[in-house]
N, CA, C and O of each residue as an XYZ file, in Angstrom:
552
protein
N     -10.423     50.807     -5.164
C     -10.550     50.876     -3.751
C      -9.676     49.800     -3.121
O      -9.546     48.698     -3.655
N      -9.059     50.144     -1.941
C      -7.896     49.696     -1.682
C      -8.362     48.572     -0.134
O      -8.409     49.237      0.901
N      -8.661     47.134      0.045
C      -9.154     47.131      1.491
C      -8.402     46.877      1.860
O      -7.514     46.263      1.268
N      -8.376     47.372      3.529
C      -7.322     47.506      4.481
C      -7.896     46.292      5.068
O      -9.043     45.849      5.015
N      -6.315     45.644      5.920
C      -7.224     44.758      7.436
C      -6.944     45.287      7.955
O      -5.750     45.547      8.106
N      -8.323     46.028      8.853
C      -7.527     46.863     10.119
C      -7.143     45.791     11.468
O      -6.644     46.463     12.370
N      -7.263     44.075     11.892
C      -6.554     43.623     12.505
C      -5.181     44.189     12.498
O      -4.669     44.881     13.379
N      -4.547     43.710     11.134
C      -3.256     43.358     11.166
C      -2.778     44.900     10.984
O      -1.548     44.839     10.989
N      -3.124     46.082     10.846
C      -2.422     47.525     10.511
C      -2.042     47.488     12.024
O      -0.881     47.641     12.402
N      -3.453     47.203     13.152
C      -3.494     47.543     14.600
C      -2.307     46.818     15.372
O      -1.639     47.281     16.296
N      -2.228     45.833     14.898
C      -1.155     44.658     15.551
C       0.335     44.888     15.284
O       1.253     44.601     16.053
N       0.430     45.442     14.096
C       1.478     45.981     13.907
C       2.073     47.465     14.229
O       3.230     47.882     14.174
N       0.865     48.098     14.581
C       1.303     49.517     15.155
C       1.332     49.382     16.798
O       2.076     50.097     17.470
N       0.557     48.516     17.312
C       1.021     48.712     19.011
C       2.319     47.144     19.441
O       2.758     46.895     20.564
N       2.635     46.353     18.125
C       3.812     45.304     18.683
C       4.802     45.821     17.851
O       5.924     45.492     18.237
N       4.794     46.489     16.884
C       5.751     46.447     15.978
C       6.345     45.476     15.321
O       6.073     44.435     15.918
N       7.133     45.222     14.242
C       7.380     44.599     13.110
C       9.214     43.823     13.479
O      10.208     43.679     12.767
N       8.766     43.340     15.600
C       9.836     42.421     15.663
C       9.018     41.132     15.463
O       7.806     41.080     15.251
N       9.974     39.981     15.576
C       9.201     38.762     15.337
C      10.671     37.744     15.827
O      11.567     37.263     15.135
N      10.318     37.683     17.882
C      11.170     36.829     18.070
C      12.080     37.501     19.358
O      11.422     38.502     19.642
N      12.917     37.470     20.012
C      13.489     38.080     21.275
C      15.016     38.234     21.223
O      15.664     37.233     20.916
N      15.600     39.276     21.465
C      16.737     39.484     21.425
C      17.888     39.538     22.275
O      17.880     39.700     23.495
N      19.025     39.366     21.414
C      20.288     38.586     22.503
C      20.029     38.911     23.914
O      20.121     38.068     24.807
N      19.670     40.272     24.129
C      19.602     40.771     25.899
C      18.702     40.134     26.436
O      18.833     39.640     27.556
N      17.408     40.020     25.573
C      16.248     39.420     26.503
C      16.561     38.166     26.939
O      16.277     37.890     28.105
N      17.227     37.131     26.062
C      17.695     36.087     26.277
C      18.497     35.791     27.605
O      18.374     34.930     28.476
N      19.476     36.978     27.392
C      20.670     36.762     28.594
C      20.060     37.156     29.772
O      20.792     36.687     30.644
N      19.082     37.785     30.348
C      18.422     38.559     30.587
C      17.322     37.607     31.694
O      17.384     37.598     32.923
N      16.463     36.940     30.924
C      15.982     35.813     30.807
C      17.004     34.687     31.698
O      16.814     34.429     32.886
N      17.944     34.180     30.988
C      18.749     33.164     31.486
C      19.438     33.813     33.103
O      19.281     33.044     34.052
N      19.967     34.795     33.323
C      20.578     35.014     34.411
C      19.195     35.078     35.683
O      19.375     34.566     36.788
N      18.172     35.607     35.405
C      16.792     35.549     36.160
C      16.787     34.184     36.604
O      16.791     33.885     37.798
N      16.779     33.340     35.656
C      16.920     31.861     36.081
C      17.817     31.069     36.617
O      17.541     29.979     37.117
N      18.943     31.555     36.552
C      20.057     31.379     37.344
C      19.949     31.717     38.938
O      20.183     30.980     39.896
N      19.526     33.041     38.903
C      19.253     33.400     40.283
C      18.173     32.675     40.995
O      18.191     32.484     42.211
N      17.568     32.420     40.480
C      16.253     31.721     41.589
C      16.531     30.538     41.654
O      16.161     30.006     42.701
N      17.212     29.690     40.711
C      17.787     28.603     40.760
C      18.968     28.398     41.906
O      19.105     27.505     42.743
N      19.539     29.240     41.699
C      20.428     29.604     43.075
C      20.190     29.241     43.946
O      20.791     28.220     44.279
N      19.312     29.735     44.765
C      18.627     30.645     45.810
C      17.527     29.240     45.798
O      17.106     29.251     46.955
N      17.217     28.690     45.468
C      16.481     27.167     45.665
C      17.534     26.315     46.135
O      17.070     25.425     46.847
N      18.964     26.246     45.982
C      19.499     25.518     45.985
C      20.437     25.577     47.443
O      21.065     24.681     48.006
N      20.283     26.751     47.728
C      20.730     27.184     49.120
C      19.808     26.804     50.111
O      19.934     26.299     51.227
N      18.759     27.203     49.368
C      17.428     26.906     50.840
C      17.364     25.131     50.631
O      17.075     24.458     51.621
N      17.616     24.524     49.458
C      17.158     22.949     49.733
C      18.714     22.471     51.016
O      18.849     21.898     52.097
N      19.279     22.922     50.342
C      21.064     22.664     51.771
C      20.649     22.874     52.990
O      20.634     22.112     53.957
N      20.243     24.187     52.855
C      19.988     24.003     54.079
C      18.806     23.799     55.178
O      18.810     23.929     56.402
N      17.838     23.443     54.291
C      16.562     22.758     55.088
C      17.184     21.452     55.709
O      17.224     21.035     56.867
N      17.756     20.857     54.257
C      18.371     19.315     54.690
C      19.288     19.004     56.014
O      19.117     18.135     56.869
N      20.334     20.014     55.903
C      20.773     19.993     57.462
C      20.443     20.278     58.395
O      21.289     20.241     59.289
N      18.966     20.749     58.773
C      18.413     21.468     59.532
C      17.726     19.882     60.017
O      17.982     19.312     61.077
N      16.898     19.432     59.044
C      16.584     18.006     58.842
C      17.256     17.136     59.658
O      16.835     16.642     60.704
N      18.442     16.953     59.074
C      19.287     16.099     59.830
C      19.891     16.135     60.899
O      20.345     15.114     61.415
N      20.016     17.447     61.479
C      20.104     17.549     62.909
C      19.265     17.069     63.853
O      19.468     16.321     64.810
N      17.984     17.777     63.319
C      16.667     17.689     64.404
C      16.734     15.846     64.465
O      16.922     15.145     65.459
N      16.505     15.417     63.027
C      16.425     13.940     63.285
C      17.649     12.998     64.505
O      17.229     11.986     65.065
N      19.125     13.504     64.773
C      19.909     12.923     65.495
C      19.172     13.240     66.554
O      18.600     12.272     67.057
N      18.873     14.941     67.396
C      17.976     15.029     68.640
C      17.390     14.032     68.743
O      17.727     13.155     69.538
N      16.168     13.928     67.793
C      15.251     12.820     68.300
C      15.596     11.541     68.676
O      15.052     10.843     69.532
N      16.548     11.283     67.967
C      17.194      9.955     67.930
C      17.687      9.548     69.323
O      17.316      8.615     70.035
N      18.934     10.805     69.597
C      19.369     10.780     71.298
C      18.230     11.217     72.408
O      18.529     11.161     73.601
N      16.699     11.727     71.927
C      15.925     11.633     72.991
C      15.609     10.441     73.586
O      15.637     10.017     74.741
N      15.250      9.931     72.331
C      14.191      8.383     72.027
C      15.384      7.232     72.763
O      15.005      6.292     73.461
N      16.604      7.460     72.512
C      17.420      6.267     72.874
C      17.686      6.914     74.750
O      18.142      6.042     75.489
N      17.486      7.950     75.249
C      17.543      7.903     76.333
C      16.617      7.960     77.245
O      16.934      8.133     78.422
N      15.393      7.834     76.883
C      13.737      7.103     77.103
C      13.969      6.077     77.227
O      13.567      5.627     78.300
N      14.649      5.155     76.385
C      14.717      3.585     76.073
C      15.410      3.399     77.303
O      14.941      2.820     78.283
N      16.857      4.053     77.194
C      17.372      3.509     78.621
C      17.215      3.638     79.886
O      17.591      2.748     80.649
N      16.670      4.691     80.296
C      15.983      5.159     81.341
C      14.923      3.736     81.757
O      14.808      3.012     82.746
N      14.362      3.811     80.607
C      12.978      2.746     81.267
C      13.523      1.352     81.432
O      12.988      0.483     82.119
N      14.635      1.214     80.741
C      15.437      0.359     80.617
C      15.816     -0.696     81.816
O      15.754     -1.897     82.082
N      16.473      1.210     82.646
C      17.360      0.873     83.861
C      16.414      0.573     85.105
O      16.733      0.120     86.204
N      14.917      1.024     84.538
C      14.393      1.236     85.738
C      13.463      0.160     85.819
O      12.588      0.148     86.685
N      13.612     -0.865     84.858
C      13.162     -2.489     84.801
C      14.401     -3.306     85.687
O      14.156     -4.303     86.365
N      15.618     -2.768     85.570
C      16.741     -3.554     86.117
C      15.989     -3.761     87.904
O      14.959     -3.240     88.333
N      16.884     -4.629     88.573
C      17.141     -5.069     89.926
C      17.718     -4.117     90.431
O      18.836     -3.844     89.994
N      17.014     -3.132     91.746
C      17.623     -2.240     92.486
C      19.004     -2.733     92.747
O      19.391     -3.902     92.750
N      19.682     -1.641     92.964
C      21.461     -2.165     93.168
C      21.868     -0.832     93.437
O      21.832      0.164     92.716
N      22.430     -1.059     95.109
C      22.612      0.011     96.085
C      23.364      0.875     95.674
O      23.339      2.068     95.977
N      24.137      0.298     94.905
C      25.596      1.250     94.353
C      25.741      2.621     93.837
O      24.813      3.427     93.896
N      26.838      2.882     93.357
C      26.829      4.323     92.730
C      27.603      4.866     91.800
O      28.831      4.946     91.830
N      26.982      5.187     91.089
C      28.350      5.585     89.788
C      27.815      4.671     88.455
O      26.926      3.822     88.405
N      28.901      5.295     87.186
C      28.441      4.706     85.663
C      28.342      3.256     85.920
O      27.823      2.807     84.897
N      28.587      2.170     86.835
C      28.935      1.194     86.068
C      27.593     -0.183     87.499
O      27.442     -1.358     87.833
N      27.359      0.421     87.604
C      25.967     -0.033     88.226
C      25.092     -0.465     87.365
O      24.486     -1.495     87.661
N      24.881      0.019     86.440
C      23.464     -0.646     85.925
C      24.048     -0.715     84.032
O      24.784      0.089     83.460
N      23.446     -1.858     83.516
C      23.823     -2.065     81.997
C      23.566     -1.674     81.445
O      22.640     -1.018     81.923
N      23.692     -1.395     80.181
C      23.450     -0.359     79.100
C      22.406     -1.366     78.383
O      22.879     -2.497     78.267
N      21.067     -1.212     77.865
C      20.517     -2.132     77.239
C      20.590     -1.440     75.917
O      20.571     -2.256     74.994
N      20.658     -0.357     75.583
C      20.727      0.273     73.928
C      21.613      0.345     73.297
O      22.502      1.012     73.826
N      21.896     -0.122     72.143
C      23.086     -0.165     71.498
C      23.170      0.754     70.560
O      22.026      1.178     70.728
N      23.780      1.727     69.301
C      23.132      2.258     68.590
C      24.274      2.714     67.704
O      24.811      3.628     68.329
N      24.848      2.546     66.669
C      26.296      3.179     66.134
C      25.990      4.812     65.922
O      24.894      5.278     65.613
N      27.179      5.548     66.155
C      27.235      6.441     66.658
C      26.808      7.334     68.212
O      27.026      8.456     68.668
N      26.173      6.236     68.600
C      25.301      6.938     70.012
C      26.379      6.623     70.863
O      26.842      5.495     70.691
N      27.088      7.566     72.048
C      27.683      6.630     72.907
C      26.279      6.844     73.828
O      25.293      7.444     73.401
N      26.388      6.171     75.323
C      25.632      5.892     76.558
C      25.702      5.480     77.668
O      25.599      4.360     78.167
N      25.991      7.013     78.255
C      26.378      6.711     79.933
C      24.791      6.623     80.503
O      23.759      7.114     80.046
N      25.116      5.507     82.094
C      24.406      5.723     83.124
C      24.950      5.736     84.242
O      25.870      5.034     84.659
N      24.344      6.593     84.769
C      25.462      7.242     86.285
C      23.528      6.480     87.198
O      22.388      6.364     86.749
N      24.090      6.213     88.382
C      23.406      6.466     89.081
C      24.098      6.558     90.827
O      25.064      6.104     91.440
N      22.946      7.417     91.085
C      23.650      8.539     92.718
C      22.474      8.220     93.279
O      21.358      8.118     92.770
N      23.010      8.011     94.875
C      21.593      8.363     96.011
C      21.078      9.786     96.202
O      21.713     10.838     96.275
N      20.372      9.661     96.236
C      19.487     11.040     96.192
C      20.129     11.615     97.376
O      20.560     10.778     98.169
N      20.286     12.785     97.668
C      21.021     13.577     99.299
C      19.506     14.252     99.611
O      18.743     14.976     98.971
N      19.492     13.750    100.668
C      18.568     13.920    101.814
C      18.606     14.997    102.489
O      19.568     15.636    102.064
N      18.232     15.407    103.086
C      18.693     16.519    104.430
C      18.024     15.891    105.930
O      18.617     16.411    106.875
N      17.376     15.302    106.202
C      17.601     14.392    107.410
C      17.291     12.584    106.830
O      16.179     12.197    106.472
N      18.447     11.765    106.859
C      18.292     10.682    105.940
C      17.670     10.181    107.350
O      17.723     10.540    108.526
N      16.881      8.871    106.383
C      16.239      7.866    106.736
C      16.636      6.739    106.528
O      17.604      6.615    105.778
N      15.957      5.428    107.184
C      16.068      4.223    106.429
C      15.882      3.386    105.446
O      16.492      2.391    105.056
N      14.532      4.187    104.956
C      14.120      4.794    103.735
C      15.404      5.014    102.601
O      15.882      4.188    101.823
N      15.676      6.095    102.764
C      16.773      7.266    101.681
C      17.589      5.920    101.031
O      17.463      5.770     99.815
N      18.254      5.132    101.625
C      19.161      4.329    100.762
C      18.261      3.782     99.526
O      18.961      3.581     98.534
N      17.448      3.610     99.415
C      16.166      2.452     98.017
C      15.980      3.886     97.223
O      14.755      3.976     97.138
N      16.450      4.856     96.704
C      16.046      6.141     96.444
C      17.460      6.635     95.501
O      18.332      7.363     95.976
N      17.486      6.197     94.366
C      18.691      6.610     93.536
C      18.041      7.561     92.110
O      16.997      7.567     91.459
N      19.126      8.186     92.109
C      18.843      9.588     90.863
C      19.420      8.939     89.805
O      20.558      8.721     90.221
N      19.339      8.443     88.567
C      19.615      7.615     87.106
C      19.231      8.934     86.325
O      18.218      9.626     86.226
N      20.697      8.960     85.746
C      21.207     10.575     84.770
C      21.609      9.388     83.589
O      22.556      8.613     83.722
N      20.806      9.411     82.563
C      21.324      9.190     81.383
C      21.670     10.310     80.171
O      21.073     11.301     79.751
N      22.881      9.679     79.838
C      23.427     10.417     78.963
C      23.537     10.379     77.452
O      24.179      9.382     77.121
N      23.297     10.821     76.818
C      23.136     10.167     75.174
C      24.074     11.214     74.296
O      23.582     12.336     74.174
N      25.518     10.967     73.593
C      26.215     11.815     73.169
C      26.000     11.326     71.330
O      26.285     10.220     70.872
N      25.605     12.143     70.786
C      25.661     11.759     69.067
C      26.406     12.256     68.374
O      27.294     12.977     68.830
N      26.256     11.998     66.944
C      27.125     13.003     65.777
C      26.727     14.238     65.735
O      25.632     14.694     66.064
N      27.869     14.900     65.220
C      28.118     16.274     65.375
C      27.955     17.032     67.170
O      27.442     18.110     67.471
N      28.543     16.085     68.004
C      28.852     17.153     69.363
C      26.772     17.227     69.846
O      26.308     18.180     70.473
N      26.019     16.184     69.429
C      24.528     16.493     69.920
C      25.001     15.895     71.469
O      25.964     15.136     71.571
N      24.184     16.347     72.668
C      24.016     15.698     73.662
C      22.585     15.758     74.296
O      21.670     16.553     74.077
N      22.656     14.709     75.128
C      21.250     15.247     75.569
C      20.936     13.784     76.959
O      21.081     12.563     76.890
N      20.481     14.689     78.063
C      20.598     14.107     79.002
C      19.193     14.147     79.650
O      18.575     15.212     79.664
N      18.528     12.721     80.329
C      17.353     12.711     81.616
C      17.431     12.273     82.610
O      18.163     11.345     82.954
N      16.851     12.737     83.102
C      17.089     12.185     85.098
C      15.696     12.062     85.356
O      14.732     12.823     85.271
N      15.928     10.520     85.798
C      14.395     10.200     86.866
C      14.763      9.308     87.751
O      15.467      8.439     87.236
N      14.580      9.170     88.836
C      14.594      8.392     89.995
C      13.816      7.070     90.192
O      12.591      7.047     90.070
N      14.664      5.775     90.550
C      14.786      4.584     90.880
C      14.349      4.325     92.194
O      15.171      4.765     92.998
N      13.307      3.745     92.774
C      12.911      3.214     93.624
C      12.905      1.316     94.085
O      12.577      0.328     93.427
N      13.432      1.477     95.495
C      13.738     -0.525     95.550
C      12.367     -0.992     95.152
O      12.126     -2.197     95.064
């Protein structure tokens, strides 16, 4: 009498009698991984510059908050145009205009002159700009 294992008859009739993966599966295998590897490597690029943009915005928001509040600590000064009031922010790469204009009235007062419009300007890397306006009172 002959005993069988029926484990190993069963194991061998539904895997068959390979033992191990072949050249295609391999290549097969490897190019799958190539691709998603890819395709990770595109999306990390370009999250990062996405990153680094948003971060300059903030940067030219925050620095034209600064000067704004800046200008609007300064000594009223009747004048008009960029070169009225000082630049207190310094920042490499940032340039930083301040313009300031009298507000236009439509029936002026004696009033209207203490009443100036302060447009700051904040220009960054890569062509960012970004500009606020709030008004100066004597």
């Amino acid at each position: 009498m002959v005993k069988t294992n029926w484990y190993k008859l069963l194991k061998m009739i539904f895997t068959g009698h390979e033992k191990g993966f072949t050249l295609v599966e391999v290549v097969i295998a490897i190019a799958l991984i190539g691709v998603v590897a890819a395709g990770l490597y595109v999306s990390m690029g370009t999250s990062s510059k996405i990153l680094l943009n948003n971060d300059s915005k903030e940067t030219a928001k925050n620095l034209a908050e600064t000067q704004l509040e800046f200008v609007k600590g300064l000594d009223f000064n009747a004048g008009s145009g960029t070169s009225v009031y000082s630049t207190g922010v310094f920042l490499t790469g940032y340039a930083i205009v301040t313009d300031a204009e009298p507000v236009p009235v439509a029936v002026p007062t004696a009033r209207d002159g203490f009443i100036q419009q302060i447009t700051v300007t904040i220009t960054g890397p890569k062509g960012i700009t970004y500009s606020l306006t709030d008004y100066k009172v004597k």
